[in-house]
C-alpha positions in Angstrom: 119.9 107.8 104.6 121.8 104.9 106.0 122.7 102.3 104.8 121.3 99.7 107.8 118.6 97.0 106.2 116.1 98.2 108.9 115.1 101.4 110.4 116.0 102.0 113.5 111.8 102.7 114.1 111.8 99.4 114.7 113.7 99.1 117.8 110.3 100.8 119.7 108.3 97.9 121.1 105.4 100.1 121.9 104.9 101.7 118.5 105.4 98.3 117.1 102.7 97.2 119.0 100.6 100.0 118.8 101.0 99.1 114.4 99.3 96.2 113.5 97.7 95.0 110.8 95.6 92.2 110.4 97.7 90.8 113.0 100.7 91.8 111.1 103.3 94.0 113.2 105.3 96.2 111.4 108.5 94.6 111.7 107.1 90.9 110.0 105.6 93.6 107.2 109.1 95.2 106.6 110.6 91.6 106.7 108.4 90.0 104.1 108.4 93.0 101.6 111.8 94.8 102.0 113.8 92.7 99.4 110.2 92.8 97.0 110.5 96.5 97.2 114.0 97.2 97.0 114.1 94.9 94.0 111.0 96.9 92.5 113.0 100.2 93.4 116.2 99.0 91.6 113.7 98.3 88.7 113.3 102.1 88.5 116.3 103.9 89.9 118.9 101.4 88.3 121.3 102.2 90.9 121.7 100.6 94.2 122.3 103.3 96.4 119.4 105.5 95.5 117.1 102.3 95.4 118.1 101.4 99.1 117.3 104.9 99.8 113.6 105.0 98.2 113.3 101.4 99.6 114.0 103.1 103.3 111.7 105.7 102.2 108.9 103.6 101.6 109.2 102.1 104.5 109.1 104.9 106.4 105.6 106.1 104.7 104.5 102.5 105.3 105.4 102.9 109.1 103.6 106.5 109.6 100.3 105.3 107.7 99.9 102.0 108.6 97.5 103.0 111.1 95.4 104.7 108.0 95.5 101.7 105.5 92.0 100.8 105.3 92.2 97.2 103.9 90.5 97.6 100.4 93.2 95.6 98.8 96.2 93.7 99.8 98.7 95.1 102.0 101.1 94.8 99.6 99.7 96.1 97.1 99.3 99.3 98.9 103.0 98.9 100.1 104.1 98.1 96.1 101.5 101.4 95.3 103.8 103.7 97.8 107.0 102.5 96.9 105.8 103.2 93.1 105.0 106.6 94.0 108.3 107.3 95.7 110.2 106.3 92.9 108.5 108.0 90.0 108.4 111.5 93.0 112.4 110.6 92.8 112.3 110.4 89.2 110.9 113.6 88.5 113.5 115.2 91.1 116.2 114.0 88.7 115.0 115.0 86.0 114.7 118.1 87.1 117.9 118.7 88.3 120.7 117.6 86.7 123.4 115.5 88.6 126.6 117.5 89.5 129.9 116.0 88.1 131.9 113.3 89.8 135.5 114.1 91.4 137.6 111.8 88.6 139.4 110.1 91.4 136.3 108.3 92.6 136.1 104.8 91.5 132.4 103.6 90.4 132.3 99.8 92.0 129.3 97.9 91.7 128.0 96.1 94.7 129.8 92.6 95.1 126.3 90.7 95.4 125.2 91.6 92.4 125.3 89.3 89.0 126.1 90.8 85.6 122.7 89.1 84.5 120.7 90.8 86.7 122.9 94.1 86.1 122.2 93.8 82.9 118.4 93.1 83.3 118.2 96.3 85.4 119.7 98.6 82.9 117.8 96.8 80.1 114.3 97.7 82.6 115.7 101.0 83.0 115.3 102.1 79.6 112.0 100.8 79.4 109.3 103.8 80.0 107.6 104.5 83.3 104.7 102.3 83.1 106.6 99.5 81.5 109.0 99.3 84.5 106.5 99.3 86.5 104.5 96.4 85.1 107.4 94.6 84.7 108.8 94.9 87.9 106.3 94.2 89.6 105.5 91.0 87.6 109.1 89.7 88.4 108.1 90.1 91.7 105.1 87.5 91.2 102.5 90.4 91.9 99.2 89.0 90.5 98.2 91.0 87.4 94.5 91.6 89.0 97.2 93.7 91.4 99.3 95.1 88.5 96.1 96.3 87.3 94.9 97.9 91.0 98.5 99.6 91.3 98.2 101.1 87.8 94.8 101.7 87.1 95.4 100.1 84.2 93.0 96.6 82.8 94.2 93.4 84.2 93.8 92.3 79.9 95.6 95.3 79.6 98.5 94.2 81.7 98.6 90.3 80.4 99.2 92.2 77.1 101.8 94.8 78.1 103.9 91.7 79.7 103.6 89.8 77.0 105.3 92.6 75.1 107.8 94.2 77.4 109.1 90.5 77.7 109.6 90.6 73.9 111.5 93.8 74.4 113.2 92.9 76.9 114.3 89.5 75.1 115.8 91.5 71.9 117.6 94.2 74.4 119.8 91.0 76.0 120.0 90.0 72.7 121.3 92.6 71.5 123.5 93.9 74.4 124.6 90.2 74.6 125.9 90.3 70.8 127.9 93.6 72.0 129.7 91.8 74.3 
């Protein structure tokens, strides 16, 4: 995939035109959600590259269905739903194959922009399980919980608990991983 911040889909003014949604075109969608979703991928993958990758994915779902969302909840819910999907697909795909070894002369760098707060935050979210990532990463990106609760079929109670409670573990990970350092 490359590495651009927008597919180069967006470029075509007649299929931009042509995708609209609630007077929404797709380019002012794929503004206002890319960095929601990429943060929300990087909440699952852990790794910057492969959550710019889903992110683009997601995107590109979003872009070939638009025309099929039927409005029944939030547009960005449905977009948060897809990029969900994607990354638990991706997910399985590791896990199923196991990553080949790394020539020993490459050096792992982490991306300049990036904090070691929020580094730490997304390997503490990593280790999380599935669902848990999910609720919290979508909470961090100020989702509504009556949304949470759509995305995951899960009880909007339900959630208010779980957050309450992956906080918690969250809080005694940094803690801990803190005191390590």
């Amino acid at each position: 995939m490359q590495s651009e911040n927008k597919c180069s889909i967006l470029k075509n003014p007649v299929s931009k035109q042509s995708k609209q949604n609630k007077g929404m075109s797709f380019e002012e969608i794929y503004d206002t959600y890319y960095s929601k979703i990429f943060r929300v991928c990087m909440g699952y993958m852990n790794d910057h590259g492969r959550a710019r990758d889903v992110t683009q994915d997601t995107f590109i779902t979003v872009w070939q269905k638009l025309d099929q969302f039927r409005n029944e909840s939030a547009i960005g819910t449905w977009i948060f739903r897809i990029a969900s999907n994607h990354c638990l697909r991706q997910l399985e795909k590791q896990n199923r194959m196991p990553p080949g070894e790394m020539p020993v002369e490459l050096e792992d760098k982490p991306p300049p922009d990036t904090e070691g707060q929020v580094q730490l935050l997304y390997r503490c979210i990593a280790e999380l399980p599935e669902i848990d990532r999910i609720i919290i990463s979508l909470e961090l990106e100020d989702v509504k919980q009556a949304e949470i609760a759509a995305i995951t079929g899960l009880s909007e109670t339900n959630i208010r608990v779980k957050v309450y409670r992956i906080k918690e573990k969250l809080s005694q990970k940094f803690k801990k991983y803190e005191q390590q350092y």
